[in-house]
Backbone as CSV, one residue per row, in Angstrom:
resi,resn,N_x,N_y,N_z,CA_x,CA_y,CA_z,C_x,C_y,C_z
1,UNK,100.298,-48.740,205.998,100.446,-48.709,207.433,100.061,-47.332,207.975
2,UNK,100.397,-46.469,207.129,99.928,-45.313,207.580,98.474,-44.586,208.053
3,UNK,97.903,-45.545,207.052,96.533,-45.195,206.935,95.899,-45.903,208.169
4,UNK,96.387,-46.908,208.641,95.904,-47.536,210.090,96.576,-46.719,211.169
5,UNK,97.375,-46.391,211.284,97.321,-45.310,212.872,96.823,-44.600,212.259
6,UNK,96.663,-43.994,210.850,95.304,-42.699,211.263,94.422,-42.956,211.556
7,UNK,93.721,-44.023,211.200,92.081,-44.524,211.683,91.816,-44.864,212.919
8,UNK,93.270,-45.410,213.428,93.430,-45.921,214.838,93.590,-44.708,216.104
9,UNK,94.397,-43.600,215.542,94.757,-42.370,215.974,93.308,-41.646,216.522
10,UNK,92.583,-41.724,215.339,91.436,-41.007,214.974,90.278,-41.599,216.280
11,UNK,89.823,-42.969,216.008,89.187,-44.220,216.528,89.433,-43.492,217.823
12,UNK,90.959,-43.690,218.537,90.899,-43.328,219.768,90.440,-41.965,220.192
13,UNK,90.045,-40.728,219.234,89.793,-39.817,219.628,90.648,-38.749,219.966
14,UNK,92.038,-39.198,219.391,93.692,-38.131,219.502,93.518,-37.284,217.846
15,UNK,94.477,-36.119,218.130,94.463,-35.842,216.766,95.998,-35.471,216.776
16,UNK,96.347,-35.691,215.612,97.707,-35.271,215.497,98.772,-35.108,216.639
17,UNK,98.131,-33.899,216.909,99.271,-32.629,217.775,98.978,-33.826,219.264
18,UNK,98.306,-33.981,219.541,98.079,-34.771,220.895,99.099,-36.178,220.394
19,UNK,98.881,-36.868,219.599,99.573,-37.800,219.615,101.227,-37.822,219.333
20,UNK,101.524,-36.519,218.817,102.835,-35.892,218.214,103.293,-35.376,219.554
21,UNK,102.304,-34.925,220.691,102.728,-34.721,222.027,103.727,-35.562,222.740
22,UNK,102.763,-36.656,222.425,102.584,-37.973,223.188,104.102,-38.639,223.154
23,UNK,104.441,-38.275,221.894,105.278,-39.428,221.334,106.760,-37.779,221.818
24,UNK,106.499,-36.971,221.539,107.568,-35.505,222.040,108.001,-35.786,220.720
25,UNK,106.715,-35.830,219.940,107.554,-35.510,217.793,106.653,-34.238,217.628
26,UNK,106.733,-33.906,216.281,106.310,-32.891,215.956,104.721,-33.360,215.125
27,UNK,104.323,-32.460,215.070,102.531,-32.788,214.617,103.216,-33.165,213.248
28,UNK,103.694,-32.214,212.496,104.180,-32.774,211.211,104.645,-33.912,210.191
29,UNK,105.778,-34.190,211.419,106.243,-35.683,211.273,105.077,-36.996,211.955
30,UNK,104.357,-36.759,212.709,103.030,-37.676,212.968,102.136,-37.620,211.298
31,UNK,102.590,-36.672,210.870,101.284,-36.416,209.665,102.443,-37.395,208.265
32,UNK,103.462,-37.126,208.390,104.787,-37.607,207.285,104.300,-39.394,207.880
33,UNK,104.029,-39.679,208.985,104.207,-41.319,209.334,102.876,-41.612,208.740
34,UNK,101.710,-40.992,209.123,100.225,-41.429,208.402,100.121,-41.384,206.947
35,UNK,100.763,-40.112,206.228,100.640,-40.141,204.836,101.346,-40.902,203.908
36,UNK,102.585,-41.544,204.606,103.936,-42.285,204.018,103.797,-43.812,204.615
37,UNK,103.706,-43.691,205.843,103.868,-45.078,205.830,104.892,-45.671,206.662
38,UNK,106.397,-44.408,206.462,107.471,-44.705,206.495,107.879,-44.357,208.012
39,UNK,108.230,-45.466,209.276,108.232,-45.351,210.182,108.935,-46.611,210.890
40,UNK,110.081,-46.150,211.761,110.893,-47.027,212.423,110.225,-47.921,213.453
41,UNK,110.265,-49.052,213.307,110.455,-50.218,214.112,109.933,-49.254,216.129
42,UNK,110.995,-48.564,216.371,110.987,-48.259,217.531,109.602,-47.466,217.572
43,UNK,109.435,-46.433,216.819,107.985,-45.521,217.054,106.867,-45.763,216.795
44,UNK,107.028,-46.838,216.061,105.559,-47.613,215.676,105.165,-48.322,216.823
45,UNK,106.083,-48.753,217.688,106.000,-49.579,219.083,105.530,-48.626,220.024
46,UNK,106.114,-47.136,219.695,105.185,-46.398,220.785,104.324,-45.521,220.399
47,UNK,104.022,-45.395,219.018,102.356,-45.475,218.973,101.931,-46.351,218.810
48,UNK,101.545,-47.506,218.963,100.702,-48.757,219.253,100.519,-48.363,220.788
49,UNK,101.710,-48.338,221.628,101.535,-48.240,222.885,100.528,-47.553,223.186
50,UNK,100.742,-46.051,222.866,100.051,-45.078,223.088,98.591,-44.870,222.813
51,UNK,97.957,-45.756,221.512,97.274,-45.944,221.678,96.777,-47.259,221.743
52,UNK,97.027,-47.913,222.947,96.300,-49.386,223.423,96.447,-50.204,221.956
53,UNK,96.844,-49.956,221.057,97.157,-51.086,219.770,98.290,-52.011,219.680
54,UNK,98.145,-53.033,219.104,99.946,-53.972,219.079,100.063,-53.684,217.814
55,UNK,101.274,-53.906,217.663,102.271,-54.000,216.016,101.466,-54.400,214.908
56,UNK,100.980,-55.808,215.218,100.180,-56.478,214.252,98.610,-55.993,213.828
57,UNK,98.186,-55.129,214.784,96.933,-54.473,214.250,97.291,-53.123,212.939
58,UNK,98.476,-52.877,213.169,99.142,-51.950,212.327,99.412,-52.646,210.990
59,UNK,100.441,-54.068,211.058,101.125,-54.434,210.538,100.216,-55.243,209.582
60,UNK,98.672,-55.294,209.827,97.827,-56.092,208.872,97.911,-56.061,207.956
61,UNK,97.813,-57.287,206.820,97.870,-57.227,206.105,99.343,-57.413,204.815
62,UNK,100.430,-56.842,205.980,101.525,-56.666,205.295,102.003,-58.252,205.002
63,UNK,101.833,-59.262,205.561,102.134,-60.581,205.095,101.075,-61.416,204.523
64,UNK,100.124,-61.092,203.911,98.867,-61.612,203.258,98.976,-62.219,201.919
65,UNK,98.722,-63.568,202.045,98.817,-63.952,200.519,97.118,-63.461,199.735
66,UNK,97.345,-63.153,198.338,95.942,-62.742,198.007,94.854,-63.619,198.045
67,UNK,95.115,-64.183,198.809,93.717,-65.883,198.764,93.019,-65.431,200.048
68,UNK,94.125,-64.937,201.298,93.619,-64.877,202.407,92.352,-63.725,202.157
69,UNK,91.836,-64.275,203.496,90.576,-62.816,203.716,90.691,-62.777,205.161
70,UNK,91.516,-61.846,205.118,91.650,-61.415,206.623,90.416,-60.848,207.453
71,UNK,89.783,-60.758,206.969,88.578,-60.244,207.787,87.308,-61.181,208.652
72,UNK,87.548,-62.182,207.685,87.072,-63.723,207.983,87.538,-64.373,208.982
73,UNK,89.351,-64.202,209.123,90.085,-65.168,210.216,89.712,-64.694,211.295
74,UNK,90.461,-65.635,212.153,90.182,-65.551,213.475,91.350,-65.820,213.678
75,UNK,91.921,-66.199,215.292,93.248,-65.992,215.617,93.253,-67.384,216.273
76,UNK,92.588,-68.521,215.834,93.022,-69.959,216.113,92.346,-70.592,217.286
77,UNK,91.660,-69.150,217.969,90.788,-69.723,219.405,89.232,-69.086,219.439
78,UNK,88.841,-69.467,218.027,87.967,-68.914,217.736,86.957,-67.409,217.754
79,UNK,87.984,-66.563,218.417,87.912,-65.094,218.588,88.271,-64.432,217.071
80,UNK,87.431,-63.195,216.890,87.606,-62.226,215.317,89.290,-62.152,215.438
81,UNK,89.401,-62.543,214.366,90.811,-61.643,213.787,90.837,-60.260,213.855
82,UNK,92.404,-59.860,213.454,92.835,-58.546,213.811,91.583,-57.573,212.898
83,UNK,91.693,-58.097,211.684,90.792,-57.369,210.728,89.292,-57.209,211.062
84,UNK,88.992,-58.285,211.856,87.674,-57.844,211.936,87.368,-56.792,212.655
85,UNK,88.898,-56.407,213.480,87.889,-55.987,215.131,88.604,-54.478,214.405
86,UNK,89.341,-54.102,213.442,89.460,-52.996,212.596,88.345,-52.547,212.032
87,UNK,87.458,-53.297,211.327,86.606,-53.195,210.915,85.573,-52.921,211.978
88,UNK,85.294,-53.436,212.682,84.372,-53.110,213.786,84.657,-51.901,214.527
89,UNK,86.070,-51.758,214.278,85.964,-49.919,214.801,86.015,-48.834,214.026
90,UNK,85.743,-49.227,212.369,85.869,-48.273,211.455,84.035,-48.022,211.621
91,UNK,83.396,-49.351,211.891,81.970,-49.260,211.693,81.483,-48.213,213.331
92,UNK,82.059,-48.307,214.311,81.804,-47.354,215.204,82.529,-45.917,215.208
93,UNK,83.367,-45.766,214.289,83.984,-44.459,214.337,82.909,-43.631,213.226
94,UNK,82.001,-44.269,212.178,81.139,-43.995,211.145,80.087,-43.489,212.535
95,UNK,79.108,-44.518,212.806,78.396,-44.469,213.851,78.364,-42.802,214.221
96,UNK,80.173,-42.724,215.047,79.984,-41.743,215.769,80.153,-40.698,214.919
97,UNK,80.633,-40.508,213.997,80.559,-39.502,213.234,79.316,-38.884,212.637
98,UNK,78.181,-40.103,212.093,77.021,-39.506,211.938,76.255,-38.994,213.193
99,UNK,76.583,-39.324,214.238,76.067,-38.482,215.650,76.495,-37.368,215.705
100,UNK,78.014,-37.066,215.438,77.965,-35.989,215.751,77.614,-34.901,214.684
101,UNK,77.640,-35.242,213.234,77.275,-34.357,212.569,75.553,-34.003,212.935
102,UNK,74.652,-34.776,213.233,73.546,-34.739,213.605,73.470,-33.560,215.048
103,UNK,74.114,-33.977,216.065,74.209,-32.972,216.961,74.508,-31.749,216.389
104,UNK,75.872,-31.606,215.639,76.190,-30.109,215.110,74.817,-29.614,214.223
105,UNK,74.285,-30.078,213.627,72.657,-29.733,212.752,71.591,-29.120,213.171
106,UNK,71.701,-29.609,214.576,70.969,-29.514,215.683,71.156,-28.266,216.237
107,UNK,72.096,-28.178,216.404,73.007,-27.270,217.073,72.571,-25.973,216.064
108,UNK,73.390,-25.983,215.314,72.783,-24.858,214.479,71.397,-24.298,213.755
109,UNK,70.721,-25.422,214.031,69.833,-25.250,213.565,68.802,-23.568,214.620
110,UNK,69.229,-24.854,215.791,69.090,-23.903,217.329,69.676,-22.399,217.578
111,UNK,70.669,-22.413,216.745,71.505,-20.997,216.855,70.606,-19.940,216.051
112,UNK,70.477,-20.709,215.069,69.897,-19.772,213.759,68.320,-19.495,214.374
113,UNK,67.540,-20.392,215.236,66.319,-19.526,215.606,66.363,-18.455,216.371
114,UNK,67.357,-18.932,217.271,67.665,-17.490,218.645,68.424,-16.455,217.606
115,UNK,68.551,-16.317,216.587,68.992,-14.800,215.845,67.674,-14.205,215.453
């Protein structure tokens, strides 16, 4: 569970200390909930809030028999399941990451002629 508000944390473009703001916790204990896992009922409700996520985009997975393929389902009205649309924002958080390392390349590349 942890590892999904970080991606989700991340996805939205918060880091830590902003979301440790958010919530009036400490950056630390935001970092103890991503690396552990281990997180009450109540604060998981308000980071989902916080960042536009529900419980169950968090909670994926945690009731899965090993047959399922969550990434496949859908939610009964023929719309992607939770997993897919995870997946679809791990594939745009990649995206943006190779942009921006490309810009920073750029960037320096540019610095290093003007010396």
């Amino acid at each position: 569970m942890g590892q999904k508000i970080k991606r989700l944390r991340a996805f939205k473009g918060m880091t830590q200390e902003e979301l440790a703001n958010a919530l009036g916790k400490t950056r630390s204990l935001v970092s103890y909930f991503e690396r552990t896992g281990n997180i009450n009922t109540y604060t998981l409700q308000e980071i989902t809030t916080i960042l536009g996520a529900n419980p169950e985009e968090i909670n994926l997975d945690d009731n899965s028999t090993p047959n399922e393929d969550p990434v496949s389902q859908a939610n009964g009205n023929g719309h992607p399941g939770v997993a897919q649309k995870l997946l679809d924002q791990q594939h745009a958080e990649i995206l943006f990451l190779k942009e921006t390392i490309n810009f920073q390349w750029q960037l320096l590349n540019e610095l290093s002629k003007s010396k």
